[in-house]
N, C-alpha and C positions, 0 to 999 in steps of 0.2 A: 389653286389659283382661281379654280371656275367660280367656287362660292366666295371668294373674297371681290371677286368681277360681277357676282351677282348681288352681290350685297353693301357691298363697296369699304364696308369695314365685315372683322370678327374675332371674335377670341380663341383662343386653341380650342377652349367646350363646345364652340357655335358650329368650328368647321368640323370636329370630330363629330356631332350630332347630327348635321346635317350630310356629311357622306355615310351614317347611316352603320347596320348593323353590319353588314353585304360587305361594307368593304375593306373588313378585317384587320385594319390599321388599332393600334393603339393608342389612347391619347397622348402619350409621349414620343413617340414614330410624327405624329403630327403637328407634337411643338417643336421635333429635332428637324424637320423638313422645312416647318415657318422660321425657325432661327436661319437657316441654311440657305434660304431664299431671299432671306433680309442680308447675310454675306453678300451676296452675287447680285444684290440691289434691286431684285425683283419686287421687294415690300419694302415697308418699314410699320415699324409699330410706337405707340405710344403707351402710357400708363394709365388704367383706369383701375382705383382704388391699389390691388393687389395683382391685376390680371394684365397681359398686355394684350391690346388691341390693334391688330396687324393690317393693313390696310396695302393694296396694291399700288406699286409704283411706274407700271408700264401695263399699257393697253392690252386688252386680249388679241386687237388686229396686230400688234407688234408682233408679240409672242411668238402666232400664227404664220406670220410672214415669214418671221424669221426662222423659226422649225422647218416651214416648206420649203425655204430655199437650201438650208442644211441637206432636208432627205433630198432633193432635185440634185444639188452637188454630190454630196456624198454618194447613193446610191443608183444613181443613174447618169451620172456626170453630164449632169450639166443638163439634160434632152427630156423636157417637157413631154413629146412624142412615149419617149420610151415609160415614162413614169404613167401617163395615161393610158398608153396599151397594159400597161400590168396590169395596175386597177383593173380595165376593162375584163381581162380575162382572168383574174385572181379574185373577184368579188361577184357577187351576184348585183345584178343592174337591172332596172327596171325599164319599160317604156317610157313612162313620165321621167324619169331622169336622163335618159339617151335624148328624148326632145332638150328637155333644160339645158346640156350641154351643147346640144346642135344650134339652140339658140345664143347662148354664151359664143360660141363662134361664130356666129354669124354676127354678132354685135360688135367682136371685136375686129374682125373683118377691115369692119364698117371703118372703123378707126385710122387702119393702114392706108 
C-alpha cells in the first residue's frame, strides 16, 4: 500500500521493483496481494495496454487509524495508557521523542 500511497498509481513490476531485492516477495506474491486487496476494496485497478494498473482506494490516515484502533481493542482493550507503557518499556526511546510526546500531551491537554 505504501508505494501505491507514494505514487498514487503502479503496476505489479513498479511495486515489485520498488520494494526491492530485501524484500523477498515474488512477483506473483505481489499480484496475488494487489488482486486481494482490490477483493476487500482497498484498491482498484484499471488497464493499461496488457498490465493493470492498481491505484489506492482509501487514504493511508484511514488504514492507520483503523489498524491502531484494532491493536488498542484487541490487544490492550481498549487502554491507550496500557498500549503506551508497553511501547515505552518494550522499545528503545529517545529523549527527542519523550519530549515530542510530552508535548503531544500537553496539546492535547489543552483541548479538554
Amino acid at each position: 500500500m505504501k508505494v501505491l500511497w507514494d505514487r498514487r498509481e503502479a503496476t505489479v513490476a513498479s511495486v515489485h521493483e520498488a520494494l526491492g531485492a530485501e524484500s523477498n516477495l515474488a512477483y506473483t506474491t505481489i499480484a496475488t496481494m494487489l488482486r486481494k486487496m482490490e477483493v476487500r476494496g482497498l484498491v482498484r485497478h484499471h488497464n493499461e495496454g496488457r498490465s493493470f494498473v492498481y491505484q489506492p482506494t482509501v487514504a493511508a490516515e484511514a488504514v492507520t487509524r483503523s489498524m491502531a484502533d484494532h491493536l488498542l481493542d484487541r490487544f490492550f482493550e481498549g487502554s491507550l495508557a496500557n498500549m503506551v507503557s508497553h511501547l515505552l518499556t518494550s522499545r528503545e526511546v529517545s529523549r527527542d521523542e519523550l519530549a515530542q510526546l510530552e508535548l503531544l500531551i500537553d496539546q492535547r491537554k489543552k483541548k479538554l
